[in-house]
C-alpha positions in Angstrom: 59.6 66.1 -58.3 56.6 64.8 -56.1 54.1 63.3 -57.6 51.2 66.0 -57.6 48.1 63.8 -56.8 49.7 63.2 -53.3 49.0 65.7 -51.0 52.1 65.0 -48.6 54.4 64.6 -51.4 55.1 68.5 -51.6 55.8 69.2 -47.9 57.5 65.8 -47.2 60.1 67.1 -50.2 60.5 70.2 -48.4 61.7 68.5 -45.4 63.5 66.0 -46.8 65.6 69.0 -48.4 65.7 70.3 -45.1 66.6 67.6 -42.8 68.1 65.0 -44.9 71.7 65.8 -45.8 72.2 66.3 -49.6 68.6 65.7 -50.4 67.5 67.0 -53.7 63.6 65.8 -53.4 62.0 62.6 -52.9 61.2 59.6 -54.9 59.0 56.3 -54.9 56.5 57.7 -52.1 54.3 55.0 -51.2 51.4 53.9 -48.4 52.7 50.6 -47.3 49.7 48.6 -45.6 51.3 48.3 -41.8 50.8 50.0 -39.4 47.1 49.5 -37.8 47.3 52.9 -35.6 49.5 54.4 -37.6 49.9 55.7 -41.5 53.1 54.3 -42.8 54.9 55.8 -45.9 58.1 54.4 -47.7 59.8 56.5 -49.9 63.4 57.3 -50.8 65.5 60.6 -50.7 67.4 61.7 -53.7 70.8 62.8 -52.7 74.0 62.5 -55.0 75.3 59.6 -53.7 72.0 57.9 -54.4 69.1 57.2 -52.8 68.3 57.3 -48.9 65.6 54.9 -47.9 63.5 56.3 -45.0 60.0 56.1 -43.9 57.4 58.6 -42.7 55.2 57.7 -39.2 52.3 59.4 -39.3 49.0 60.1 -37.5 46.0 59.2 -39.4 45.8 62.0 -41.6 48.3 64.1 -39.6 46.6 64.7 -36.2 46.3 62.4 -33.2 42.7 61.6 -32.7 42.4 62.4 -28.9 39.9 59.8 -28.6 42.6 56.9 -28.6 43.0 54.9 -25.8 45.4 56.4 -23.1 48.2 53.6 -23.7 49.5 55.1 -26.8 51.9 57.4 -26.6 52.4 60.4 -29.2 54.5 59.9 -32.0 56.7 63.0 -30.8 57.5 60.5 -27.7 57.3 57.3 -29.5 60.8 58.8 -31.2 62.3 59.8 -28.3 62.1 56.4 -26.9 63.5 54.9 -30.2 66.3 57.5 -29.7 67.0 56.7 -26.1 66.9 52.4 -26.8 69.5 52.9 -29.8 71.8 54.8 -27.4 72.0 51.5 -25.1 72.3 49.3 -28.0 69.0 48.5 -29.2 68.4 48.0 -32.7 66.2 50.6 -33.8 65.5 52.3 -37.0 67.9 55.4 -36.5 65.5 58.5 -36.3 66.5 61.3 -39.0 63.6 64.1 -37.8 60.5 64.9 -35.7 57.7 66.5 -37.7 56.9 70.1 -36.3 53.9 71.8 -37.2 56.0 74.3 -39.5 56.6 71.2 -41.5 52.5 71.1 -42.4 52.8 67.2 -42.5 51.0 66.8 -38.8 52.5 64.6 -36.2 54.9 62.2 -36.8 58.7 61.5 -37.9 60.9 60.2 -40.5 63.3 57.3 -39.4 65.8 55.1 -41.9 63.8 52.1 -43.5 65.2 49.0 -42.0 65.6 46.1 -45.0 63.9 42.7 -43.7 60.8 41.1 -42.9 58.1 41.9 -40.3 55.7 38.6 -41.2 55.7 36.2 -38.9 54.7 33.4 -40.7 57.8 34.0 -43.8 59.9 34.3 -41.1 59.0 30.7 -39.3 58.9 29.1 -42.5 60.9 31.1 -45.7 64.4 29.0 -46.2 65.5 32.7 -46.1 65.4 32.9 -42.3 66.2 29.2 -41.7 69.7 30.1 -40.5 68.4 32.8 -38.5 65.7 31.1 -36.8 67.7 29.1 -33.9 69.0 32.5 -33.0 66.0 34.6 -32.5 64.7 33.7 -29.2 68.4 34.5 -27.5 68.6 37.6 -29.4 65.0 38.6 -28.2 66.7 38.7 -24.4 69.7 40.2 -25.4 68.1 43.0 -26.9 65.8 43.1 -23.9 68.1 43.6 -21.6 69.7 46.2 -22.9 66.5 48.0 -23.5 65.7 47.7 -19.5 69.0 49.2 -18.7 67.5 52.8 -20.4 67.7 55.4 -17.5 64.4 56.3 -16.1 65.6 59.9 -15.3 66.1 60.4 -19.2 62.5 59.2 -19.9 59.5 61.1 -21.4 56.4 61.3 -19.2 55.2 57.5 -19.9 52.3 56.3 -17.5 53.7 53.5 -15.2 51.6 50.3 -14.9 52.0 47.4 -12.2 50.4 44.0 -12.4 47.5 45.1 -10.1 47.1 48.0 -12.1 46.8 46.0 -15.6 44.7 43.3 -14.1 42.3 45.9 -12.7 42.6 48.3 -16.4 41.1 44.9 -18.2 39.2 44.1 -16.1 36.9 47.2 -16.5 37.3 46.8 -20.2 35.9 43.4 -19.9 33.0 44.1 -18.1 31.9 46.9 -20.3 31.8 45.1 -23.1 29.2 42.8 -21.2 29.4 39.5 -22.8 30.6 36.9 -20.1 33.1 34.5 -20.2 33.3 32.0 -17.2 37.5 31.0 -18.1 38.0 34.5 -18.5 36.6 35.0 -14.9 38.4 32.3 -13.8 42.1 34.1 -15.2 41.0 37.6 -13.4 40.4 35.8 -10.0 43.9 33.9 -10.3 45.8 37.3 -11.3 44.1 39.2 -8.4 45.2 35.6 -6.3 48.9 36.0 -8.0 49.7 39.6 -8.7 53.2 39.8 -7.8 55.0 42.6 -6.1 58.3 44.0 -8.7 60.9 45.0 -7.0 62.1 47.2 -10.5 60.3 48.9 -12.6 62.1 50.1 -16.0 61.0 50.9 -19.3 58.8 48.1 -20.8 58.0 48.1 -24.8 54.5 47.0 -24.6 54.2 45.2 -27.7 58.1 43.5 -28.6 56.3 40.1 -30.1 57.4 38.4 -33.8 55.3 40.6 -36.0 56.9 44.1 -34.6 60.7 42.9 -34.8 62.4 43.5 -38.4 64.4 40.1 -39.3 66.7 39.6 -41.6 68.4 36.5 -42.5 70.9 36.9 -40.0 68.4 37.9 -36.9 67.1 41.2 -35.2 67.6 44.4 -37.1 65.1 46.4 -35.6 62.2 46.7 -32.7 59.4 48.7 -34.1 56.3 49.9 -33.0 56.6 51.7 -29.6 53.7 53.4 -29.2 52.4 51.2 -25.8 55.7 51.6 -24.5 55.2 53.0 -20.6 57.3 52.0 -17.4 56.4 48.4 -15.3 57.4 45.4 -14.9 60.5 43.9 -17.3 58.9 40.4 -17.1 56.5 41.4 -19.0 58.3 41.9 -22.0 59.6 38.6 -21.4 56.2 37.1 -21.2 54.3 38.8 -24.6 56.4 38.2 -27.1 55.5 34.3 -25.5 51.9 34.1 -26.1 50.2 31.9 -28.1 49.0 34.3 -30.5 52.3 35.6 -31.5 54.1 32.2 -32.2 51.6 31.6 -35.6 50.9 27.6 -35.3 54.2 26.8 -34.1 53.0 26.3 -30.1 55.4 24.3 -29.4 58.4 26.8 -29.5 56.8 29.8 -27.1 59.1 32.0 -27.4 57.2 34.1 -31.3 57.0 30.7 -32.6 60.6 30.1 -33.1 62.3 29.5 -30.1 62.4 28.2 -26.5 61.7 30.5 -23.0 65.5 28.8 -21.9 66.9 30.5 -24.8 65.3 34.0 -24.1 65.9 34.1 -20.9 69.6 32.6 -21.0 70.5 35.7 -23.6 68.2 38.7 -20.9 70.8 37.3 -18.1 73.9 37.0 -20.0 73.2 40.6 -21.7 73.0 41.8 -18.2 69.1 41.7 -17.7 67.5 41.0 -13.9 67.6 37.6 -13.0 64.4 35.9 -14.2 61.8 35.3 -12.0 59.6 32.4 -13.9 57.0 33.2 -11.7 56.6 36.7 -12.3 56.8 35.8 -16.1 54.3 33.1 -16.1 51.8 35.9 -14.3 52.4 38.3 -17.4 52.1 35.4 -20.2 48.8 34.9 -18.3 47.7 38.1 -18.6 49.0 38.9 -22.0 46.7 36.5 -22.9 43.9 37.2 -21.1 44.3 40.8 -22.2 44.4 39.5 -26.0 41.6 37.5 -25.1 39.7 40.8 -24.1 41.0 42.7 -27.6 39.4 39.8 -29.7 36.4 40.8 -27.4 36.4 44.6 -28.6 36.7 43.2 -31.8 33.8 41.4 -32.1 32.1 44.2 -29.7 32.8 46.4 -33.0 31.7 44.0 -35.5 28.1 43.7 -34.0 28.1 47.2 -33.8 28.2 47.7 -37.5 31.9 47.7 -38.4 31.9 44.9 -40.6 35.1 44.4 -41.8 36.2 40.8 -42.5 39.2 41.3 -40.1 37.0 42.4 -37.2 34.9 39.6 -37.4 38.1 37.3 -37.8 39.8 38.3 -34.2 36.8 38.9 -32.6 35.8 35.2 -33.2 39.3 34.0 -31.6 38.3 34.9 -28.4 37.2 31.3 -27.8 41.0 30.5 -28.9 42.0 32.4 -25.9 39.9 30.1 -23.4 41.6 27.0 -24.8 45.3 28.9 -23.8 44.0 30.2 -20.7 43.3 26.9 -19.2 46.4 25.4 -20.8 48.4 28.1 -18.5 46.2 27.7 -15.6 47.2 23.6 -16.2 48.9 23.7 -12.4 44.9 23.3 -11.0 44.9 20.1 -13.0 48.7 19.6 -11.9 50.0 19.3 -15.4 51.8 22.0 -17.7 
């Protein structure tokens, strides 16, 4: 029976019934603390051959807030993409129903729960994943390239974004929140120098980075957290998931803190990716981290605006991190690397 002082319990038992084969009700609802944009709820159907472990993506408290940035996609397109990459061989969590408003749970949908781990930092260091580690950074291309083979003509609207058009979206984002940094000028007036040209565009995740990949001890199960996904450039999936920030303390293996860039992009060409174009990658690791740069800045933006929350206060402060890898990436000016 759901438990009564949860207000979704009673309609997400109804659709379980409804969509899940064999489901009798639900069991073992609970908020997990992921998901930043997101509400995320684990709970379990109860069928007679046992339990079916699923999990609920929701809008905060049901509804989309309109105000959100216009990178995020809805949830209703966030799992058609997840439908689309698992149909080329991406590992995805399979998705088992989209929420529609006669289902009085908001926006959102239910998908399987994937078993494994999402933090970064047990997966560099937990004996658990030491056999998997070595692996990682080859899977990461593997899986990339497959997900850049998904035809464009099946796609959802998605908005399309090309370097000029990313440097130029940050840039007005930095400016507004009028606190200068001089290495943070210098990185905008080296991607206007550099912005490549991309002869494809395809679907790009957005966000595929160690901290949105579910690992188990032997590699990838699943890419999570599409809501950024939109069509551009496929180095730049390549590039993010190389960023400083994403590889935990480990900076000497780029590629989420476990691997090498050789690796990554040895697996995207085998698996049938585009042929690499360093170049065009080292652009979007440059920008990836001048755009994370710019986040800490909203961060701390928010923080002396009177959100103060410890975690606000935290990113917003790493900001001057981001200096310190900018000019390690712009090292070619000092003509080292």
């Amino acid at each position: 029976m759901p438990e009564a002082a949860n207000p979704i319990a009673a309609p997400l038992e109804e659709v379980a019934r409804k969509h899940i084969p064999g489901a009798t009700g639900i069991e073992a609802l609970k908020r997990l603390s992921g998901g930043a944009s997101q509400e995320i709820w684990s709970f379990d159907a109860a069928t007679p051959s046992g339990a079916v472990p699923l999990i609920l993506r929701r809008a905060p408290g049901g509804f989309r807030d309109t105000g959100r940035s216009g990178t995020a996609v809805p949830l209703e397109t966030e799992a058609r993409l997840i439908r689309l990459a698992e149909e080329v061989g991406v590992p995805v969590p399979p998705v088992r129903h989209v929420l529609t408003e006669e289902d009085g749970l908001g926006q959102g949908f239910i998908m399987d729960r994937v078993p494994g781990e999402t933090l970064a930092r047990k997966i560099l260091r937990d004996e658990e994943f030491a056999e998997a580690r070595p692996k990682l950074a080859r899977q990461c291309g593997e899986i990339l390239a497959k997900l850049h083979t998904v035809e464009k003509s099946k796609l959802p609207p998605l908005r399309t974004a090309t370097s000029r058009d990313e440097v130029e979206q940050y840039f007005t984002t930095y400016k507004q929140l009028d606190y200068p940094h001089p290495v943070f000028e210098l990185a905008f007036r080296w991607l206007r120098d550099n912005a490549p040209q991309t002869p494809e565009l395809t679907l790009v995740h957005g966000d595929f980075r160690n901290g949105n990949l579910m690992i188990g001890p032997d590699g990838v199960r699943a890419v999570l957290d599409w809501e950024i996904a939109h069509i551009g450039d496929p180095m730049a999936d390549l590039s993010w998931i190389c960023i400083n920030p994403w590889r935990f303390g480990n900076i000497d293996m780029p590629v989420g803190g476990f691997g090498t860039r050789e690796d990554l992009f040895a697996g995207y060409e085998a698996a049938g990716g585009f042929k690499v174009d360093p170049a065009r990658v080292k652009f979007w690791e440059v920008l990836g981290t001048l755009k994370w740069g710019v986040m800490c800045m909203g961060m701390a933006s928010a923080f002396l605006q009177g959100d103060r929350s410890v975690e606000r206060a935290t990113i917003g402060r790493r900001a001057s991190e981001t200096e310190v890898d900018l000019m390690r990436l712009l090292a070619p000016l000092t003509g080292k690397e």
